[in-house]
N, C-alpha and C positions, 0 to 999 in steps of 0.2 A: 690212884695217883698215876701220874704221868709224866714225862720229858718233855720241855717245850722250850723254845731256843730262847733266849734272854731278847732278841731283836724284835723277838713278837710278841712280846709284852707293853701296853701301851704302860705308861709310871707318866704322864701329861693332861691326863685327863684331871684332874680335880680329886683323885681320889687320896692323895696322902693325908694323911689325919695328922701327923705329926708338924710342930711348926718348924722343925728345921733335921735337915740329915747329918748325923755325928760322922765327919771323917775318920775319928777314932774307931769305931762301931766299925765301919766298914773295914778299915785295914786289919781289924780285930778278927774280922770273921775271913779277910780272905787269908790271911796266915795260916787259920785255922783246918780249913780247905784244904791251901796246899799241905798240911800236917794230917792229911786223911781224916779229918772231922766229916762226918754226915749230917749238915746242918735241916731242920727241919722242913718241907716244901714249902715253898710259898703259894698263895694264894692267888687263884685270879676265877674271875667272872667273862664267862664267855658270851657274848650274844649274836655268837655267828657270823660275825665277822672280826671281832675285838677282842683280845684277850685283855682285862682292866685289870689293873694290880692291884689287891686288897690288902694282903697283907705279906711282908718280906721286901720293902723297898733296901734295905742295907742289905740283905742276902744277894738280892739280884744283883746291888752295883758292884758285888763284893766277886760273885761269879763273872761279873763285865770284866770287871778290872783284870781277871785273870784270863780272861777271853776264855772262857768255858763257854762251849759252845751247845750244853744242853743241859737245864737244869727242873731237878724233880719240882713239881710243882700239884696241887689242889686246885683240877680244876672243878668251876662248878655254871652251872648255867644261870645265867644273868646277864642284866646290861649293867652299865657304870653307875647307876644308881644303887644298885644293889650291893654293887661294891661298895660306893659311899658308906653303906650302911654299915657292913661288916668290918671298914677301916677304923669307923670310930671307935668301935671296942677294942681292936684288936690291941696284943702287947697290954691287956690288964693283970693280965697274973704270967706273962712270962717272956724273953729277948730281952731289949733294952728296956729299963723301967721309964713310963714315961713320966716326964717334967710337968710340973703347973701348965707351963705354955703348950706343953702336947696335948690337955687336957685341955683346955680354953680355946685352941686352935679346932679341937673336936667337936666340940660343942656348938662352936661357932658354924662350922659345916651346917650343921644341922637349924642354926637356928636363921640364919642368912637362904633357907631353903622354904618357898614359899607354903609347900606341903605339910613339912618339915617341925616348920615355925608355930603350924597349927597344935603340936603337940603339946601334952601338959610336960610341965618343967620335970615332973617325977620320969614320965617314959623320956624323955632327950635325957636325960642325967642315966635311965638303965641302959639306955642303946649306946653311951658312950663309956659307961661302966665308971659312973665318978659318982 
């Protein structure tokens, strides 16, 4: 694990799985923060030039909002594809529980994905954990 400034995290790239960000969620977590909470690192995919956000988009905006200027993060080496991958699961057994639509939204990632699309419905349903 590592520190990495919340500015150099791409969160624009295509990688949020979820179809919409709870402002509840976020203001939930940065209270939490300032209450000395150690919330878990977030995730990103690096490819050498990109840090892609895979998992913790409410963490980070929750660290923005408080303008923390370095937060622990998982990184791991990959490009935004990779990420893709790791976003659709992510949040299945733990953070915010996700919604129908977080799950449909995931899914859809993947099937909207030329590659992707090739799969059988059994592995797109493991990779997104539904």
């Amino acid at each position: 694990m590592t520190d990495i400034r919340p500015a150099d995290v791409v969160t624009t790239g295509g990688t949020q799985s979820r179809a919409q960000i709870s402002e509840d969620t976020v203001t939930n977590y940065a209270e939490a923060i300032q209450n000395g909470a150690l919330l878990p690192p977030i995730v990103v995919y690096h490819d050498g030039t990109a840090y892609w956000l895979a998992d913790g988009f409410h963490r980070l905006m929750a660290y923005a909002r408080l303008g923390v200027e370095w937060v622990p993060a998982d990184v791991r080496q990959g490009a935004r594809r990779d990420a893709v991958l790791y976003s659709v699961g992510a949040n299945s057994d733990h953070g915010l529980p996700r919604t129908n639509a977080d799950k449909r939204h995931a899914v859809m990632l993947l099937l909207n994905d030329e590659e992707w699309a090739a799969w059988s419905n059994h592995e797109v349903a493991r990779r997104c954990a539904v």
